[in-house]
C-alpha positions as CSV (number, residue, x, y, z in Angstrom):
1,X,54.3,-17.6,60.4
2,X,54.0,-19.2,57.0
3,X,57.8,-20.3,55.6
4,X,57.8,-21.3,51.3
5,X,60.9,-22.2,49.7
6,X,60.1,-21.9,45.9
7,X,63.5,-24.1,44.8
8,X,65.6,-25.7,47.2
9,X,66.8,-28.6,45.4
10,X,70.0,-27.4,44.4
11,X,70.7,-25.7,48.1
12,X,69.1,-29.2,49.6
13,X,69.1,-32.7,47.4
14,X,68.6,-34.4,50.2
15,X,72.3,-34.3,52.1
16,X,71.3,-31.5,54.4
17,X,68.2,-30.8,56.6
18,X,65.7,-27.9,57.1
19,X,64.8,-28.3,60.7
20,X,66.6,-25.2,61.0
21,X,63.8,-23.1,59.2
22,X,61.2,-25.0,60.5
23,X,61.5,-24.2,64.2
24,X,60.8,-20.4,62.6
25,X,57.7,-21.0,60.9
26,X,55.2,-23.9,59.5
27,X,57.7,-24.9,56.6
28,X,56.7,-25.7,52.7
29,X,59.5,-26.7,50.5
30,X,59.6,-26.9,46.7
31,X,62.3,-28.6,44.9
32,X,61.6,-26.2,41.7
33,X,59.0,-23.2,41.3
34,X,58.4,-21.9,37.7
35,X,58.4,-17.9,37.8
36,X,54.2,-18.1,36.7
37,X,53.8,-20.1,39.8
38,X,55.1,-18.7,42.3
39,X,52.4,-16.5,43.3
40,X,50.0,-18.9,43.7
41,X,52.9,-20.9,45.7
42,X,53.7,-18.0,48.2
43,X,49.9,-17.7,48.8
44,X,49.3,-16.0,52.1
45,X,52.9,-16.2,53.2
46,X,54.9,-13.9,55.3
47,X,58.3,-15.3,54.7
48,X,59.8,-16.7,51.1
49,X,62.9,-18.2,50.1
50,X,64.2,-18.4,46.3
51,X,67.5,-19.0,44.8
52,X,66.8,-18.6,41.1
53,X,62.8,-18.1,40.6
54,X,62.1,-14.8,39.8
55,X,59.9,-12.7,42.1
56,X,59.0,-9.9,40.4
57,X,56.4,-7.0,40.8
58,X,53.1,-8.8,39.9
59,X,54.0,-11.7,42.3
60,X,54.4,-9.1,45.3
61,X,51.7,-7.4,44.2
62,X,49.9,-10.8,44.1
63,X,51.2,-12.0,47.0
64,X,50.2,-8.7,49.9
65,X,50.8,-10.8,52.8
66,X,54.9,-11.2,51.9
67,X,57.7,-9.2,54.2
68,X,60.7,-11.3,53.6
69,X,62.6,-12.7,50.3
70,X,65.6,-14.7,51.3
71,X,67.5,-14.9,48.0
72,X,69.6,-18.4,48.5
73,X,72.2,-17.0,46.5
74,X,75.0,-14.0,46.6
75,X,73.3,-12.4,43.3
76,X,70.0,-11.2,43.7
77,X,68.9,-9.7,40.0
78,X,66.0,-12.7,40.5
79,X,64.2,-10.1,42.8
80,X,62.6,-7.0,41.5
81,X,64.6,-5.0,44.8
82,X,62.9,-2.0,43.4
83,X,59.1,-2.9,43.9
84,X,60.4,-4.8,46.8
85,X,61.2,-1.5,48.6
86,X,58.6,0.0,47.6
87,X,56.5,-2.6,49.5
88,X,58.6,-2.4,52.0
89,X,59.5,-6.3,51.6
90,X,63.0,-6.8,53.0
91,X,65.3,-8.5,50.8
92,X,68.7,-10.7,51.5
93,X,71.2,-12.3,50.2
94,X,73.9,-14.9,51.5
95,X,77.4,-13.1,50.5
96,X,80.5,-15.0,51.0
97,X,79.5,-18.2,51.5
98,X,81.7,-19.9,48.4
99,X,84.6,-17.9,48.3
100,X,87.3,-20.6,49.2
101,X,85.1,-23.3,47.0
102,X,85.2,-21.1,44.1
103,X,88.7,-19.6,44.0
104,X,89.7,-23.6,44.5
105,X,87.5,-24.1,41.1
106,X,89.3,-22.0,39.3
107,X,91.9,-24.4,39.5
108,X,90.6,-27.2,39.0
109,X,89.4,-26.0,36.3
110,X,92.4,-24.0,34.6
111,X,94.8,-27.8,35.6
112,X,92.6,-29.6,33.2
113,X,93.1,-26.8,30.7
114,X,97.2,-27.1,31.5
115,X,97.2,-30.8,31.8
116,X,94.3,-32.5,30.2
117,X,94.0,-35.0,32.8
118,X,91.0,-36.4,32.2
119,X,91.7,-36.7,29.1
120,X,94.9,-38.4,29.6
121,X,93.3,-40.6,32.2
122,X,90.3,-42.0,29.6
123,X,93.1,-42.6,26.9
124,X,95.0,-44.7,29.6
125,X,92.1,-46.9,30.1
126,X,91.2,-47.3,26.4
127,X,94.9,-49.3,26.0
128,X,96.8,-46.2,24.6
129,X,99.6,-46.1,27.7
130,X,100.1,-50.2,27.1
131,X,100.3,-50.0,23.2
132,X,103.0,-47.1,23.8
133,X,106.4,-47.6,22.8
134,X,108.0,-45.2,25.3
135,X,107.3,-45.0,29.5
136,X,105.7,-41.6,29.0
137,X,103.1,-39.6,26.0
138,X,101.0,-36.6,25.7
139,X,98.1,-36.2,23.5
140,X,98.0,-31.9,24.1
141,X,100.6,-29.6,25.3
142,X,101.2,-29.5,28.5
143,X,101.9,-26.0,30.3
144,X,103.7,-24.9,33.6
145,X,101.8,-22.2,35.4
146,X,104.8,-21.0,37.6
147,X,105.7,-18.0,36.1
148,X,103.3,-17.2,34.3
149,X,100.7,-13.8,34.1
150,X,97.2,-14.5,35.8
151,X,94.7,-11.6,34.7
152,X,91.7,-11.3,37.5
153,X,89.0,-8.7,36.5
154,X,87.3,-7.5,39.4
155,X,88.8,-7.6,42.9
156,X,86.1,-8.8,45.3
157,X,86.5,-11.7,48.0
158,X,86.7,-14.5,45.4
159,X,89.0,-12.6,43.3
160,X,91.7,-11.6,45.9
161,X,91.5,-15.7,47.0
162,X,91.9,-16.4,43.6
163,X,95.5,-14.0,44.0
164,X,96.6,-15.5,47.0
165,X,96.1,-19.2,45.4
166,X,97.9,-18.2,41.8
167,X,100.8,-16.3,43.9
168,X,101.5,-20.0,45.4
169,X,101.8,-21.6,42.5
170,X,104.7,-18.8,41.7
171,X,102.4,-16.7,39.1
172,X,102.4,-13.1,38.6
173,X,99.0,-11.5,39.1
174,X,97.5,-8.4,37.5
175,X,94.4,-7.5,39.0
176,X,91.7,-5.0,37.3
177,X,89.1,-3.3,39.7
178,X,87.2,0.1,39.5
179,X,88.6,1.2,43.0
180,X,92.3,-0.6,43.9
181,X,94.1,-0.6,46.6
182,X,97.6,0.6,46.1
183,X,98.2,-0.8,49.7
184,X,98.1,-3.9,48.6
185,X,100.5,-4.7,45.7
186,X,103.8,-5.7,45.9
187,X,106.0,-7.9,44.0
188,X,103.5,-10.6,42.8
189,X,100.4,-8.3,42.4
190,X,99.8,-5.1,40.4
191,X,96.5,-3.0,39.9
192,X,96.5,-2.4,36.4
193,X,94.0,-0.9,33.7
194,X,91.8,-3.1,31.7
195,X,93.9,-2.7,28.5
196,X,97.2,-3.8,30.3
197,X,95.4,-6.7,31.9
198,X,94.0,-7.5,28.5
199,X,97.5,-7.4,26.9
200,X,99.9,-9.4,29.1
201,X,97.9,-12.0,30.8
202,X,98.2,-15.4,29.9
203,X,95.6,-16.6,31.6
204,X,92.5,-14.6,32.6
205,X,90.1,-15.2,35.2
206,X,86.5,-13.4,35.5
207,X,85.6,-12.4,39.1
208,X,83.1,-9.5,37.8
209,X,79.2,-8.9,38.8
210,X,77.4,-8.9,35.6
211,X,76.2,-5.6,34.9
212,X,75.1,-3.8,31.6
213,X,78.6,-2.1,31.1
214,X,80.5,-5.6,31.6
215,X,78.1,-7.6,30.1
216,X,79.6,-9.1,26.7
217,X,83.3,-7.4,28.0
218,X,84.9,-10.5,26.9
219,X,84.2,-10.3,22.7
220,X,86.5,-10.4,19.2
221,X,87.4,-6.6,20.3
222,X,88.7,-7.4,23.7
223,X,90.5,-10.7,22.6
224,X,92.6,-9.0,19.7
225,X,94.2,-7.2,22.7
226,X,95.3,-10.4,24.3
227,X,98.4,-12.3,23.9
228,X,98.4,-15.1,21.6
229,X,97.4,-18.8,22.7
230,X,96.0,-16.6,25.9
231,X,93.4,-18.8,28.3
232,X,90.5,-17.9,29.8
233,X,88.5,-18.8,33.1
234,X,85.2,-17.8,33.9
235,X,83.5,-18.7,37.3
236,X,81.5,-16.0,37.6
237,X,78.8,-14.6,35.3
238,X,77.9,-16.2,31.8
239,X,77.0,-13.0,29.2
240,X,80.1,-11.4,30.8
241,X,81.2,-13.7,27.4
242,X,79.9,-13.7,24.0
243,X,80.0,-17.3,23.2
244,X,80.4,-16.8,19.6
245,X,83.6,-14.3,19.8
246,X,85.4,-16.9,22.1
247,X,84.5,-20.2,19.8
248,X,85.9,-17.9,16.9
249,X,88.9,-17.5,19.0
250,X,89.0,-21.0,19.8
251,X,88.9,-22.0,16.6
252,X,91.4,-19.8,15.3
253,X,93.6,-20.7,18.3
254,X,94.3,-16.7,19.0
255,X,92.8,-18.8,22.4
256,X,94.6,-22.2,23.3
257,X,91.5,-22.9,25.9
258,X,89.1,-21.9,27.9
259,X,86.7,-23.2,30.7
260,X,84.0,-22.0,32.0
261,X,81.6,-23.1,34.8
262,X,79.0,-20.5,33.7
263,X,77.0,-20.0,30.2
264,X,74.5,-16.7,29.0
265,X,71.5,-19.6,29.5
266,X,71.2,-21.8,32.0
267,X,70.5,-24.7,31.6
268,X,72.8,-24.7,28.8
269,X,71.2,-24.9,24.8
270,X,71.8,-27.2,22.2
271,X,72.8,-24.5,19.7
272,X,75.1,-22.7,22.0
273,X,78.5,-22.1,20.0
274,X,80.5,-23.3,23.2
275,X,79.5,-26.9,23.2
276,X,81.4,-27.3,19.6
277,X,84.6,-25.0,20.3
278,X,87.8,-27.0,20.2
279,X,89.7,-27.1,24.0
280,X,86.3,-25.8,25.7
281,X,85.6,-27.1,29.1
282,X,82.1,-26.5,30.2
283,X,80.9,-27.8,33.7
284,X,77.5,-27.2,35.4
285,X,77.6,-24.2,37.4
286,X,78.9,-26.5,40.1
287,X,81.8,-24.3,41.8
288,X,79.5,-22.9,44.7
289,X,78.1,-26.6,45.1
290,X,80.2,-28.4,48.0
291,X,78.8,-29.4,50.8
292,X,80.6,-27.7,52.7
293,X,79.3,-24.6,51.7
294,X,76.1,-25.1,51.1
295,X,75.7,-26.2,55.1
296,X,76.9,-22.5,55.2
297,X,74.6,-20.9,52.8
298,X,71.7,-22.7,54.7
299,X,73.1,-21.4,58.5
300,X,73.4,-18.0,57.0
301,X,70.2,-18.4,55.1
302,X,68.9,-19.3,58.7
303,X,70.8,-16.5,60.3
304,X,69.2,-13.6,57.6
305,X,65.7,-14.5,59.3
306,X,66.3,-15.1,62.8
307,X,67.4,-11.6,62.6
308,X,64.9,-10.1,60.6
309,X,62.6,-11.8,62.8
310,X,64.3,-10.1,66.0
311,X,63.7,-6.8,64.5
312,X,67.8,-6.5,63.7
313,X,68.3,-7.7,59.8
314,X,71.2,-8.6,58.7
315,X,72.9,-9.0,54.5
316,X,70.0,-6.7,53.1
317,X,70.2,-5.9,49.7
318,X,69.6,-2.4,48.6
């Protein structure tokens, strides 16, 4: 059976192997796939892999041989799962595989925001620590998470690791989700409404799918609620912000800082607001990327069609 992965550079630059998938099938691989090629890319094949080229319901149509999309990803709005169905194509998706690498990001992420360290790293090397007239400086205030109010909207695996992580470090957590689990709070976390979580976080982290009712939840209407000099993390979906309302914010300082690993476009735009806001930390949606778990997104990727394959499929999207 024919195997075609339309993009799997960022899955595979080079530090992991595909011998896995091709003991399934005769194997082509494509580092990148634009969406208006990728029906004359899947061709006569059976089996297809994509993380974010779109196969929508021309290329299926196009393409009458396919049975199999193996999204390379947890979100799978690439794939038209509708006209998928109705071809009866199964679809999957890899669930799970970054949860540690993610929750860990947030971190990383919302430390720099706290401490500036690169910052004050680079000012260290340009001289500024040897010209200094004291042992010690700070160019930005620095801020002590222990106990402080960490805001996570939505409760799924990366948000609940998220909890466990800011709970070490001696915050409070409020935690906003459409179906809570009373079971689980005690003294450090509490299920609250979106309005209470809006009001007495001071930091807050996005954990949400992107959907049209949370998409822009994060604008000048929602901020007004939140405490002054608030921060805000997002790891998960980029137009769960409007950029604008938050480099307003950021401007005005109603937000002392934000970081996100996510934007609306991908690659990011020149004239997105985000790239001028003052205290704005914007990385490469790189918090999924270790190794680590990558070699697990491509054994589960691996996994999805050996099963299929078998007769027995396993992560399908509906």
């Amino acid at each position: 059976m024919k195997i075609v992965v339309l993009d799997g550079y960022t899955l595979n630059p080079g530090d992991l192997s595909w011998d896995s998938l091709k003991k399934l099938g005769t194997l082509t691989v494509y580092d990148r796939t634009e969406e208006k090629k990728a029906a004359e890319r899947i061709g006569d094949a059976e089996l297809v892999f994509t993380n974010k080229t779109p196969i929508k319901r021309k290329t299926m149509e196009d393409c009458p041989n396919l049975k199999f999309i193996g999204v390379l990803a947890t979100g799978y709005n690439v794939v038209d799962v509708k006209a998928a169905e109705e071809r009866k194509i199964t679809v999957t998706n890899i669930p799970g595989y970054a949860t540690d690498a993610v929750a860990q990001y947030v971190f990383a992420l919302l430390l720099e925001l706290c401490y500036h360290v690169g910052e004050h790293s680079n000012s260290v090397k340009a001289g500024e620590w040897e010209r200094s007239r004291d042992f010690c400086y700070w160019n930005e205030p620095l801020v002590e998470l222990c106990g402080k109010t960490l805001g996570i909207i939505g409760y799924g695996r990366i948000g609940k690791k998220t909890a466990q992580i800011a709970i070490a470090f001696g915050m409070k957590v409020l935690a906003f989700t459409p179906h809570p689990d009373k079971n689980q709070e005690n003294q450090n976390l509490k299920f609250v409404l979106l309005d209470d979580l809006l009001r007495k976080s001071d930091v807050i982290s996005l954990h949400c799918p992107l959907t049209p009712k949370s998409e822009g939840m994060i604008n000048k209407d929602s901020i007004s609620k939140m405490k002054p000099h608030v921060m805000i993390v997002n790891t998960s979906r980029g137009p769960l912000i409007d950029e604008q309302d938050l480099y307003d914010a950021l401007v005005s300082r109603k937000v002392a800082g934000a970081a996100v690993d996510v934007v609306s476009t991908e690659p990011i735009k020149s004239d997105n607001p985000l790239l001028k806001a003052p205290n704005m930390i914007l990385t490469p949606h790189i918090a999924w990327a270790p190794k680590e778990t990558r070699e697990r997104l491509m054994a589960t990727a691996v996994e999805n069609l050996e099963t299929y394959l078998r007769g027995r499929p396993q992560n399908i999207v509906k």
